[in-house]
NURO-974938 format. One record per residue: residue in three letters; x, y, z of N, C-alpha, C in turn. Coordinates in Angstrom, 2 decimals, padded with zeros to 5 digits, m for minus. Atoms other than C-alpha are relative to their C-alpha. Example, Ala and Ser with C-alpha at 12.3 -4.5 7.8 and 13.67 -1.06 7.14 Angstrom:
+------+---------+---------+---------+---------+---------+---------+---------+---------+---------+
: resn :     n.X :     n.Y :     n.Z :    ca.X :    ca.Y :    ca.Z :     c.X :     c.Y :     c.Z :
+------+---------+---------+---------+---------+---------+---------+---------+---------+---------+
:  ALA :  000.89 : m001.19 :  000.00 :  012.30 : m004.50 :  007.80 :  000.90 :  001.20 :  000.00 :
:  SER : m000.82 : m001.19 : m000.06 :  013.67 : m001.06 :  007.14 : m000.77 :  001.09 :  000.73 :
+------+---------+---------+---------+---------+---------+---------+---------+---------+---------+
//
This chain:
+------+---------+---------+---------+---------+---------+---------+---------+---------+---------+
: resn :     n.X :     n.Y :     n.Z :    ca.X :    ca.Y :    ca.Z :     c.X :     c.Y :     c.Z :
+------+---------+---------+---------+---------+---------+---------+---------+---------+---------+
:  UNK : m001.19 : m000.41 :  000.72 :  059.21 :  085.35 :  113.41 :  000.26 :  001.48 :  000.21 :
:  UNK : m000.30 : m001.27 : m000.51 :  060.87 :  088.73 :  114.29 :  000.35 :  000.51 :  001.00 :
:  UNK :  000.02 : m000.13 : m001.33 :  060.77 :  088.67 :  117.83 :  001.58 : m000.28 :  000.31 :
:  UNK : m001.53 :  000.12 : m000.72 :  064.50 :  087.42 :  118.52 :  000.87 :  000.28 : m001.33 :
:  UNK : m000.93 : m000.08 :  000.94 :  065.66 :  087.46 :  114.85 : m000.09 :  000.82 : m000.88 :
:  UNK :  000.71 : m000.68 :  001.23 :  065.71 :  088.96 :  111.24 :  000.09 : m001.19 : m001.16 :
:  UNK : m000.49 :  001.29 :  000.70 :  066.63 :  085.27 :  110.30 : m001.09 : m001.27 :  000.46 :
:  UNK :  000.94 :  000.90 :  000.01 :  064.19 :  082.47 :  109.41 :  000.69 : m001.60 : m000.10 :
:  UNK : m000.39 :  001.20 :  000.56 :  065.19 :  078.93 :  109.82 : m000.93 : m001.43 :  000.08 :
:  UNK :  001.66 :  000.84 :  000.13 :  062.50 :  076.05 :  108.91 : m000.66 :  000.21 : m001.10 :
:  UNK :  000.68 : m000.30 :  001.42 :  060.16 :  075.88 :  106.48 : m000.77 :  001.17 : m000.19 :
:  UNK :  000.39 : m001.22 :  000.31 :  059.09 :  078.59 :  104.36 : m001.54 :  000.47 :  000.04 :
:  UNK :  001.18 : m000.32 : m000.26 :  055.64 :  078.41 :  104.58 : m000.95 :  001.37 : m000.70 :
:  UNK :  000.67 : m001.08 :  000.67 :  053.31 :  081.54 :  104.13 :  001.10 :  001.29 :  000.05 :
:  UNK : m000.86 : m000.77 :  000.09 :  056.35 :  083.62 :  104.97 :  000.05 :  000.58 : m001.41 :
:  UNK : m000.23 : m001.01 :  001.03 :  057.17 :  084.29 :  101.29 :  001.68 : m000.45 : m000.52 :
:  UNK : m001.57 : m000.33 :  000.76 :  060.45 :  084.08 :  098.92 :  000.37 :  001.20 :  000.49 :
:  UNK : m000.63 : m000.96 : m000.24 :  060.59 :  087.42 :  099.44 :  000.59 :  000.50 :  000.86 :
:  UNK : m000.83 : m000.09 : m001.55 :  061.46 :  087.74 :  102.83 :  001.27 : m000.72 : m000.03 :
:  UNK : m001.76 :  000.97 : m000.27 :  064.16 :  084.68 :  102.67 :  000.48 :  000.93 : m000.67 :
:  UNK : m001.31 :  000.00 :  000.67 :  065.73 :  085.73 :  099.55 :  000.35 :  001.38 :  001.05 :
:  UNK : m000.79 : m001.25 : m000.69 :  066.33 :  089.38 :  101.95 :  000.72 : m000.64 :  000.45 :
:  UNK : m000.54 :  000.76 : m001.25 :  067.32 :  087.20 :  104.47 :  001.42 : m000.46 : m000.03 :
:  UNK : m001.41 :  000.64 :  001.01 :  069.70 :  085.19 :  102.39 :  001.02 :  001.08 : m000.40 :
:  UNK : m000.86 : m001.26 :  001.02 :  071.18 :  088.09 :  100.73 :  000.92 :  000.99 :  001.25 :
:  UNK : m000.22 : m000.41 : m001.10 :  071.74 :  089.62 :  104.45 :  001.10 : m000.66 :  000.58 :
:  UNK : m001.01 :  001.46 : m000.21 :  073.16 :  086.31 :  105.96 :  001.15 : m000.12 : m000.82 :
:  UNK : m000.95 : m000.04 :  001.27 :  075.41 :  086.07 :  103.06 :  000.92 :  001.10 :  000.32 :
:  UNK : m001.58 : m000.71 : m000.50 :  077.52 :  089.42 :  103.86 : m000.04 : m000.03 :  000.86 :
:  UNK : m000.29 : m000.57 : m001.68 :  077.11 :  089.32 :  107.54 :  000.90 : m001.04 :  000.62 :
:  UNK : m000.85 :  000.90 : m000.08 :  078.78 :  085.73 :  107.25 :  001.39 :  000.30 : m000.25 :
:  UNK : m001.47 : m000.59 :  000.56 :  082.00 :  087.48 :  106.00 :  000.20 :  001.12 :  000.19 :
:  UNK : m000.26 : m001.13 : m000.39 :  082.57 :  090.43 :  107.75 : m000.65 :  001.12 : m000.77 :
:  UNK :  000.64 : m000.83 :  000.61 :  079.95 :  092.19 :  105.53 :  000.24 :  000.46 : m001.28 :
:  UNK : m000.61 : m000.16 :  001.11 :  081.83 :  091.88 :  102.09 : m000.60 : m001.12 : m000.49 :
:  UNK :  000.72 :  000.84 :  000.66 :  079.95 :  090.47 :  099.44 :  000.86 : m000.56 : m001.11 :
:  UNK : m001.34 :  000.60 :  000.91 :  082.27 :  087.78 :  097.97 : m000.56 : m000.74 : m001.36 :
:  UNK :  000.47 :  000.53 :  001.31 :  080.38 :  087.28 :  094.98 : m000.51 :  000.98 : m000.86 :
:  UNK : m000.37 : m001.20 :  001.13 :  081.04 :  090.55 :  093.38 :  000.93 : m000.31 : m000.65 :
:  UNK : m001.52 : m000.07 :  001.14 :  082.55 :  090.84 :  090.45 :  001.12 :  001.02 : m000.09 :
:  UNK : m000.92 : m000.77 :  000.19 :  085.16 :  092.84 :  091.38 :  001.48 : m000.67 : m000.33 :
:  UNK : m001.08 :  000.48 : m000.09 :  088.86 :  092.56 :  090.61 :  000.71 : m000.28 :  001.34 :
:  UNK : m000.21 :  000.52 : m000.93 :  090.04 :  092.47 :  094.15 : m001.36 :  000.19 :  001.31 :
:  UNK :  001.80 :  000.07 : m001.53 :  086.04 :  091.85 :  097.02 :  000.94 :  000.56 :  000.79 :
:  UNK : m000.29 : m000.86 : m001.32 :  088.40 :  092.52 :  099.84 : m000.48 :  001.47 :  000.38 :
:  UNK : m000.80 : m001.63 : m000.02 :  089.26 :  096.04 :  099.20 : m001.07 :  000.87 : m001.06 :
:  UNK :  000.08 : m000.92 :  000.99 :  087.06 :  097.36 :  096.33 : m001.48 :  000.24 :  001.21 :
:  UNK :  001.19 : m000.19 : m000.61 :  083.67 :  096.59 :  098.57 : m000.20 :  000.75 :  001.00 :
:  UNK :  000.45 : m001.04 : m001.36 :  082.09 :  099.42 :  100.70 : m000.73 : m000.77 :  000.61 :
:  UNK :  000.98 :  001.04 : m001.08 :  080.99 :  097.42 :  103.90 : m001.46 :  001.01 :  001.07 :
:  UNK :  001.05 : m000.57 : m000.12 :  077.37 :  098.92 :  104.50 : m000.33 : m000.23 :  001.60 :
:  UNK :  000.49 :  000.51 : m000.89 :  076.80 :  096.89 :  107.62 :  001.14 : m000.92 :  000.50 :
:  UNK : m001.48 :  001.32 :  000.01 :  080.17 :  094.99 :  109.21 : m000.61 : m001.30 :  000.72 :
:  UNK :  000.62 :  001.38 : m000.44 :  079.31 :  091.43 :  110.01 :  001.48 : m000.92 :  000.62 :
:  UNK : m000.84 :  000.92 : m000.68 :  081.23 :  088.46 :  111.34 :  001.02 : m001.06 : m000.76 :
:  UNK : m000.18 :  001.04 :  000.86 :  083.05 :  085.62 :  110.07 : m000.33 : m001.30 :  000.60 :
:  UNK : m000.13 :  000.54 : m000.39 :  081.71 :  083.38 :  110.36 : m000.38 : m001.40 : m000.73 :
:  UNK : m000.16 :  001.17 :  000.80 :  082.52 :  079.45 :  109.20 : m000.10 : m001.21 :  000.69 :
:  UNK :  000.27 :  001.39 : m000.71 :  082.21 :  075.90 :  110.18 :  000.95 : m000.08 :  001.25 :
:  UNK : m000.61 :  000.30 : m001.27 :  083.22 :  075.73 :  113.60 :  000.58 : m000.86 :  000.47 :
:  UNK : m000.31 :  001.34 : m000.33 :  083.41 :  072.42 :  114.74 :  001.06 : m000.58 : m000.94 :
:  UNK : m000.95 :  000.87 :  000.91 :  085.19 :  071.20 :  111.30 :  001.00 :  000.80 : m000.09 :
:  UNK : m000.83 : m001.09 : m000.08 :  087.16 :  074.07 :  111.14 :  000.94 : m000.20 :  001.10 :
:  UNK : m000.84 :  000.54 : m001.40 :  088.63 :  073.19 :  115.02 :  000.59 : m001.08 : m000.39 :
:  UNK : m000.86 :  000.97 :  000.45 :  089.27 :  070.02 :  113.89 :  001.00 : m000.51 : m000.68 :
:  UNK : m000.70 :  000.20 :  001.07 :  090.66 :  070.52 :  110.89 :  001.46 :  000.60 :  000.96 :
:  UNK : m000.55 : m000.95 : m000.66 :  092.96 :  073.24 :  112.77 :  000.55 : m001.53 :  001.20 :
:  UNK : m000.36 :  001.25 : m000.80 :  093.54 :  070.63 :  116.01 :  001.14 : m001.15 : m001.06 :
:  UNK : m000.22 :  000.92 :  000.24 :  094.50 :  068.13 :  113.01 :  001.62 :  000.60 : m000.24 :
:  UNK : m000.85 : m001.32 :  000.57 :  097.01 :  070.65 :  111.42 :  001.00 :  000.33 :  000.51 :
:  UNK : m001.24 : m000.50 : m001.28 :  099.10 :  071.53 :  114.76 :  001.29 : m001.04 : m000.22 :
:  UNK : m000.97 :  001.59 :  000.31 :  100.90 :  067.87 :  113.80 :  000.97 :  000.80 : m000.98 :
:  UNK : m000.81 : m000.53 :  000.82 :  102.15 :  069.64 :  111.15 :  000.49 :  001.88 : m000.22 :
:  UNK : m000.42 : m001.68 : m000.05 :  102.41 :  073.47 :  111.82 :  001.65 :  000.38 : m000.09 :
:  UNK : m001.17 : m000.32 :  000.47 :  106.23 :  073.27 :  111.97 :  000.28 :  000.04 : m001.51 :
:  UNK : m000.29 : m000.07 :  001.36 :  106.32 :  072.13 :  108.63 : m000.22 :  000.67 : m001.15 :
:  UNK :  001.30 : m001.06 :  000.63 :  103.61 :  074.42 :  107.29 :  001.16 :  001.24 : m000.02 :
:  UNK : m000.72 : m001.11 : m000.17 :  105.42 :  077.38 :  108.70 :  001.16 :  000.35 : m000.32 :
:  UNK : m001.06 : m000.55 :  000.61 :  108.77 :  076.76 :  107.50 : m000.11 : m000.21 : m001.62 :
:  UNK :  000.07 :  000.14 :  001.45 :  107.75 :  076.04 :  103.95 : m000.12 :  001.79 : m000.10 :
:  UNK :  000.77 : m001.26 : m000.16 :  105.94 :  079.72 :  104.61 :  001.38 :  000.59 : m000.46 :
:  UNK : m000.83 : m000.90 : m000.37 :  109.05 :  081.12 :  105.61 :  001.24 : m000.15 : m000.70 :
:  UNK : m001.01 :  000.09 :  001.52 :  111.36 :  079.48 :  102.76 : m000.32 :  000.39 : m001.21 :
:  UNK :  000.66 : m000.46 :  000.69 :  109.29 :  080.66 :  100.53 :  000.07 :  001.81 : m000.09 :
:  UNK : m000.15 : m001.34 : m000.27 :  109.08 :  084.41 :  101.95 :  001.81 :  000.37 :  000.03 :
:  UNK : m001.36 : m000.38 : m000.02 :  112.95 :  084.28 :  101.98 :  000.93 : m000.08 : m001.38 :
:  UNK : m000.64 : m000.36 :  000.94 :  113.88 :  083.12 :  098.75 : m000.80 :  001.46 : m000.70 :
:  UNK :  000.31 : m001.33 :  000.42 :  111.20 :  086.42 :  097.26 :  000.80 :  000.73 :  000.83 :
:  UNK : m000.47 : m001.04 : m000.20 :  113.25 :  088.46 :  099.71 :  001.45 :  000.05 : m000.90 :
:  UNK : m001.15 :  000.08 :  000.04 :  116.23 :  087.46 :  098.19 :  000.19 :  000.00 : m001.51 :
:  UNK : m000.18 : m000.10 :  001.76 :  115.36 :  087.02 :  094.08 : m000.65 :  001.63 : m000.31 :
:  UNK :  000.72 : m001.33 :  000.26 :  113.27 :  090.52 :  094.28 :  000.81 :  001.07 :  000.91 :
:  UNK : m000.49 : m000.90 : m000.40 :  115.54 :  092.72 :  096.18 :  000.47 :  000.60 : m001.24 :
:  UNK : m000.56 : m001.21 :  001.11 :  116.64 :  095.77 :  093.88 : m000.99 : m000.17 : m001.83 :
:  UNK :  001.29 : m000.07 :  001.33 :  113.78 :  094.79 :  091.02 : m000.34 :  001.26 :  000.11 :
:  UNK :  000.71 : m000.86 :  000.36 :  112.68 :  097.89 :  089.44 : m001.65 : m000.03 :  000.08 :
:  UNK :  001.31 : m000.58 : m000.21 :  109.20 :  099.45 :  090.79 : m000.47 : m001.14 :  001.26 :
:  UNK :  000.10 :  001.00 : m000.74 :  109.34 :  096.61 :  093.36 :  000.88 :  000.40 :  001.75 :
:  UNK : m000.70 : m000.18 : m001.23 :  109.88 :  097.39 :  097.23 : m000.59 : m000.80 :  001.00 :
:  UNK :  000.32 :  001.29 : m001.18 :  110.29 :  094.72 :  099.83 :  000.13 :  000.81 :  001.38 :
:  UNK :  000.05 : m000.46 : m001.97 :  109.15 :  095.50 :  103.92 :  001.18 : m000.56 :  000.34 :
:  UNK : m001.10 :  000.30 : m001.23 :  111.34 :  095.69 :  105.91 :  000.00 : m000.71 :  001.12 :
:  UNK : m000.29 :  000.92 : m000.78 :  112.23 :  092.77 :  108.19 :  001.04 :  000.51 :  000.96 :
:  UNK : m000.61 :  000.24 : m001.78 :  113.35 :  093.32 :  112.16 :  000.48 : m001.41 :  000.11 :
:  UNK :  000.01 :  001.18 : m000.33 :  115.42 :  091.14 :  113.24 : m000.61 : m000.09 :  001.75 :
:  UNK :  000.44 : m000.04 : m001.11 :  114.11 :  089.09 :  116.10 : m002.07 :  000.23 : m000.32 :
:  UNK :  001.16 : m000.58 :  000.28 :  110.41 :  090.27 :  114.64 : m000.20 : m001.41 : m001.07 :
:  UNK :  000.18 :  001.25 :  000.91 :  109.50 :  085.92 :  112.61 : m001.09 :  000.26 : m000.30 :
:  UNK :  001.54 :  000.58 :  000.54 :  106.71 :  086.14 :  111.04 : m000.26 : m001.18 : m000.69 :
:  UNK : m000.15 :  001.06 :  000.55 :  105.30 :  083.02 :  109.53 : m000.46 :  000.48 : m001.32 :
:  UNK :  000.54 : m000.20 :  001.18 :  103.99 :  084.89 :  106.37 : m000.88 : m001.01 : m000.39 :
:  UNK :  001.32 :  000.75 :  000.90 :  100.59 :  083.44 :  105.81 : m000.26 :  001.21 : m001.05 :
:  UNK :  000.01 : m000.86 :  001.36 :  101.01 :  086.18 :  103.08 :  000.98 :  000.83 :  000.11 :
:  UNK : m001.29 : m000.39 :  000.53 :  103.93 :  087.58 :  101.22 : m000.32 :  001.74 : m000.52 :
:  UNK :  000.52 : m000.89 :  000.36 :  103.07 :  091.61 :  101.27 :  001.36 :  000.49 : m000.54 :
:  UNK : m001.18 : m000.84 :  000.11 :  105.48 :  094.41 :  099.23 : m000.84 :  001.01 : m000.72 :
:  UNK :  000.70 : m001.10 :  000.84 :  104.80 :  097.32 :  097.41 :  000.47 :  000.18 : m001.97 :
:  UNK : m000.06 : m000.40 :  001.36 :  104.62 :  098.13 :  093.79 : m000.47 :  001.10 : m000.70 :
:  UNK :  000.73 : m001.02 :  000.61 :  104.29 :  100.91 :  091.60 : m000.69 : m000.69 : m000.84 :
:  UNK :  000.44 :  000.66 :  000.84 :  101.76 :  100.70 :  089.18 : m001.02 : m001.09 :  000.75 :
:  UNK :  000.66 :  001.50 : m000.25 :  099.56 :  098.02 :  090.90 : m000.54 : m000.18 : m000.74 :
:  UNK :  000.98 :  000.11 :  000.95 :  096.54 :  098.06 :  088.67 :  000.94 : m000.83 : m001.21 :
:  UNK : m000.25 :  000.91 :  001.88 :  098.32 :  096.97 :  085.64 :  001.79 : m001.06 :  000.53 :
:  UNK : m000.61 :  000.92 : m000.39 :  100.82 :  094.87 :  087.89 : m000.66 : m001.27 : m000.02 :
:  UNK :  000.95 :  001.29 : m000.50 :  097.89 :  092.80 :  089.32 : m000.37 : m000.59 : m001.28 :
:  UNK :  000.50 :  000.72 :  001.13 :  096.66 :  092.46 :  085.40 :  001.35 : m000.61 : m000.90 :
:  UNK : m000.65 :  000.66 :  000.39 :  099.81 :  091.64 :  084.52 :  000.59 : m001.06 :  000.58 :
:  UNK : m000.41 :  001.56 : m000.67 :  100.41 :  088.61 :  087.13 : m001.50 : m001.15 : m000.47 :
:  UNK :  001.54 :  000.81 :  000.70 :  096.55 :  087.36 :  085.89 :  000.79 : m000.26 : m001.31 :
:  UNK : m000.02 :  000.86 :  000.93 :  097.74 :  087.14 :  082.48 :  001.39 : m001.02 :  000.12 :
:  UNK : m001.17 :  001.24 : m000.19 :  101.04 :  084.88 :  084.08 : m000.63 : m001.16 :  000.39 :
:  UNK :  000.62 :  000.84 : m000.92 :  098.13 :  083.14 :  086.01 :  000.30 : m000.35 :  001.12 :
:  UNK :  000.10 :  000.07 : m001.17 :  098.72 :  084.14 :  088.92 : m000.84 :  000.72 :  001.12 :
:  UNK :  001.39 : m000.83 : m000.34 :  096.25 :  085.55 :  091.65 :  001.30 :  000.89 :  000.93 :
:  UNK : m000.58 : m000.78 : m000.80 :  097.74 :  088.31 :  093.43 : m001.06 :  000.84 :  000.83 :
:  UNK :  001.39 : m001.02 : m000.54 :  095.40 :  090.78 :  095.83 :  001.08 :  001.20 :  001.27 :
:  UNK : m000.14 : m000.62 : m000.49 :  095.83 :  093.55 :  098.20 : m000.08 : m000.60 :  001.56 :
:  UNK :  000.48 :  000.32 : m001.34 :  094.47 :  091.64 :  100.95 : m000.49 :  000.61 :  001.16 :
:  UNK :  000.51 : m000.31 : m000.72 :  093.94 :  094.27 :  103.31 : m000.29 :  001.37 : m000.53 :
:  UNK :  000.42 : m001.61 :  000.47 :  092.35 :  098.08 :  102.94 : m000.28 :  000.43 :  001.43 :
:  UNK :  000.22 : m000.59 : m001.29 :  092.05 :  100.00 :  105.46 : m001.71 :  000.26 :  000.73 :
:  UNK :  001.63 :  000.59 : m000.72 :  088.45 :  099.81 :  107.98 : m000.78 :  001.68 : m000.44 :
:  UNK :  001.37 : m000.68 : m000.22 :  087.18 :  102.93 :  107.86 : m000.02 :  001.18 : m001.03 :
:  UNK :  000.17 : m000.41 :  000.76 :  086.68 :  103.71 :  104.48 : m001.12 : m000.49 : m000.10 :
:  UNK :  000.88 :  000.62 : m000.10 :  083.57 :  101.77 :  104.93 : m000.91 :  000.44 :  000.87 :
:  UNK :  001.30 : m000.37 : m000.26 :  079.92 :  102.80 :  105.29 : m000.07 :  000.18 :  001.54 :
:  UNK :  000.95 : m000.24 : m001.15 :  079.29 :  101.60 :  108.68 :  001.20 : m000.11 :  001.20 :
:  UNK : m000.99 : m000.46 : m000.59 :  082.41 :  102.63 :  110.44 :  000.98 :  001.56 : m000.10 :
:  UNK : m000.83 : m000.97 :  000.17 :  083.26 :  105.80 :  108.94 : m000.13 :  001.37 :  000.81 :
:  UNK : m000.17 : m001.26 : m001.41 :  082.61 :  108.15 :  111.81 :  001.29 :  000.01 :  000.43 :
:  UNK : m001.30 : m000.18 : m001.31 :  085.52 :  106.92 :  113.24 :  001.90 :  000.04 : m001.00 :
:  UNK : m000.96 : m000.33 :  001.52 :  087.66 :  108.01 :  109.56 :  001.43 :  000.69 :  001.12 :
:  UNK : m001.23 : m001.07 : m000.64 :  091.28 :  109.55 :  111.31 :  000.90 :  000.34 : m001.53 :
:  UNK : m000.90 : m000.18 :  000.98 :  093.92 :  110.80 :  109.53 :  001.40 : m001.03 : m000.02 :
:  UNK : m000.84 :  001.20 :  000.04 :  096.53 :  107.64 :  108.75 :  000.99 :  000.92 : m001.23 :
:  UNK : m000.50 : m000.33 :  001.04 :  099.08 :  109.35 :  106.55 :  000.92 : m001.02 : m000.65 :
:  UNK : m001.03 :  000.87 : m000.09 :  101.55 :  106.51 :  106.73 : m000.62 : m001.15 : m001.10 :
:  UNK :  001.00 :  001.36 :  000.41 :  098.53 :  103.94 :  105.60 :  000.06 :  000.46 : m001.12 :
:  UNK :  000.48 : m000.14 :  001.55 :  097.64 :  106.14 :  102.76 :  001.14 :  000.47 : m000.70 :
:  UNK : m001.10 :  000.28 :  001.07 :  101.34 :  106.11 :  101.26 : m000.20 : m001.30 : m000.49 :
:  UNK : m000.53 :  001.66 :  000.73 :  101.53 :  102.42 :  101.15 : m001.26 : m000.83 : m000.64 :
:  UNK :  001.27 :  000.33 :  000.43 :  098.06 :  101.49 :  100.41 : m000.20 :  000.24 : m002.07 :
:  UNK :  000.11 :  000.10 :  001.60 :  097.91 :  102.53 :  096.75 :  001.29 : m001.19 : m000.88 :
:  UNK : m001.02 :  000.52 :  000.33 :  101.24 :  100.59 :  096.34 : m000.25 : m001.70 :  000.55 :
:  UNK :  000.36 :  001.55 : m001.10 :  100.20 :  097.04 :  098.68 : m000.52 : m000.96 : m000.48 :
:  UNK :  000.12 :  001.48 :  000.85 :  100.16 :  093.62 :  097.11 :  000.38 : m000.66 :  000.88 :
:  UNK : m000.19 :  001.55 : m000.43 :  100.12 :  089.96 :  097.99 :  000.40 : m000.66 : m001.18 :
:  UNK : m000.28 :  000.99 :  000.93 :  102.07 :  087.45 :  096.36 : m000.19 : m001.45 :  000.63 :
:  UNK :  000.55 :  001.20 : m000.90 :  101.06 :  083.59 :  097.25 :  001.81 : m000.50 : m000.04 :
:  UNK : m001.53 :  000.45 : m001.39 :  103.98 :  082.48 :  099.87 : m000.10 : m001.39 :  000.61 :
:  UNK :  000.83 :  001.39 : m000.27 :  101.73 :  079.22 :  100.77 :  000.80 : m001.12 :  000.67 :
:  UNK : m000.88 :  001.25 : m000.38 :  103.20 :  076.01 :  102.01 : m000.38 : m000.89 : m001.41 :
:  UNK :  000.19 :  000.46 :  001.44 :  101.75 :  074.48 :  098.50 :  000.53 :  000.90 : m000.70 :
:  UNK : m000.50 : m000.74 :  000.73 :  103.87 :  077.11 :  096.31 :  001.52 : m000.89 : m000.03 :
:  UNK : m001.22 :  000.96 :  000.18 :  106.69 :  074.73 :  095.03 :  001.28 :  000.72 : m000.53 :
:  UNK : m000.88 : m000.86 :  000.60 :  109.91 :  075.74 :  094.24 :  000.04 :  000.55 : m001.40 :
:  UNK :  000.24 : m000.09 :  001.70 :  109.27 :  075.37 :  090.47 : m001.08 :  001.71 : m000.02 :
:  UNK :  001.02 : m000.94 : m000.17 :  106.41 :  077.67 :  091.04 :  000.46 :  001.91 :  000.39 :
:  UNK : m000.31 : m001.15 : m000.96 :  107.73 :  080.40 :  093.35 :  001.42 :  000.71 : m001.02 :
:  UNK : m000.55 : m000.82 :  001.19 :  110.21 :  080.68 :  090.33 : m000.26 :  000.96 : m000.98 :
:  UNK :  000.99 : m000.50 :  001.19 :  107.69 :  081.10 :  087.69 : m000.19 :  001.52 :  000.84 :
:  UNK :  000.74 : m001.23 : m000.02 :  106.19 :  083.95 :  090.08 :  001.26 :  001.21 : m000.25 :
:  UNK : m001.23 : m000.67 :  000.21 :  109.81 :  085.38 :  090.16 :  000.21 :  000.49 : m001.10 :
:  UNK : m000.47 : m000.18 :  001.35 :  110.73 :  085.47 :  086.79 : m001.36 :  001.18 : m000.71 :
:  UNK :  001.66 : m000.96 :  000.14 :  106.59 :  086.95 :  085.83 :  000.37 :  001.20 :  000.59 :
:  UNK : m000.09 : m001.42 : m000.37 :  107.46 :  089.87 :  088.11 :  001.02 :  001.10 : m000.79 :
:  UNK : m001.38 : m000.62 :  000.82 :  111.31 :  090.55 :  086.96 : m000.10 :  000.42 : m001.61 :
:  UNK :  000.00 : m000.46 :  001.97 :  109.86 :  090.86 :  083.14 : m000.53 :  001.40 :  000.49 :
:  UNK :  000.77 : m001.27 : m000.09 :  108.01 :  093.97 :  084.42 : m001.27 : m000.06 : m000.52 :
:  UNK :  000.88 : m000.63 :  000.18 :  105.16 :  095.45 :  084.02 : m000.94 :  000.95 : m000.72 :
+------+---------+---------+---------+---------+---------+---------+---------+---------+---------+
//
């Protein structure tokens, strides 16, 4: 054991708990790009400093398949996406503390997530939880994180919109009924 890995698979033998549970605990963020998704934070993406960046990595085989099965329906998927991302452009334009990206034309995205900005996030995000809804940041920028931050630049652009940067769910399961509710939850304010 050691020689090719830092990972034990087989029985535990004289090895020790103590070694797996490292092991485990290792495995565990290196499976997810090194973010430990079983912090209690309000948003893992973004709040977790990534010590060590890891991979993602998930069921392959079922995952292809599933994906392979999926393509049957990707038109349909994608325009739910994109009826979805059009009526929010269109009930949230001119909302107070609420600013929608700007759409190129010619530039489709399928919005596998519905980003905009908000003032206020913090007590936005706690005020779409108590509507019951999940909202997140989804992305943070890389190299605010441990084992990349040598390569820190100066992003001035990033760090306007970043304190302001939300996700609202845009989904192909987000029903019209629904995509109301989130409408109406935002338009009360904040």
């Amino acid at each position: 054991m050691g020689i090719l890995s830092d990972f034990l698979l087989g029985p535990v033998g004289e090895v020790g708990y103590g070694a797996m549970a490292e092991s485990y605990e290792r495995a565990n963020l290196l499976r997810w790009y090194g973010i430990d998704r079983e912090s209690n934070k309000k948003d893992f993406r973004c709040e977790e400093d990534i010590k060590e960046w890891g991979f993602k990595f998930h069921m392959n085989d079922i995952a292809a398949t599933i994906g392979i099965e999926n393509f049957k329906h990707l038109d349909t998927i994608v325009k739910k996406h994109r009826d979805n991302a059009e009526f929010y452009d269109k009930e949230l334009k001119g909302v107070e503390k609420v600013t929608l990206l700007e759409r190129k034309h010619g530039h489709d995205s399928s919005f596998w997530i519905y980003s905009m900005l908000v003032d206020h996030k913090l007590e936005f995000m706690e005020h779409m939880k108590k509507c019951g809804i999940m909202v997140s940041q989804v992305h943070e920028r890389n190299d605010i994180h441990s084992c990349v931050k040598e390569f820190q630049t100066h992003l001035p652009s990033l760090d306007k919109i970043t304190p302001k940067l939300i996700s609202i769910p845009v989904g192909w399961w987000v029903t019209k009924k629904e995509r109301q509710y989130i409408v109406d939850c935002i338009k009360k304010g904040w």
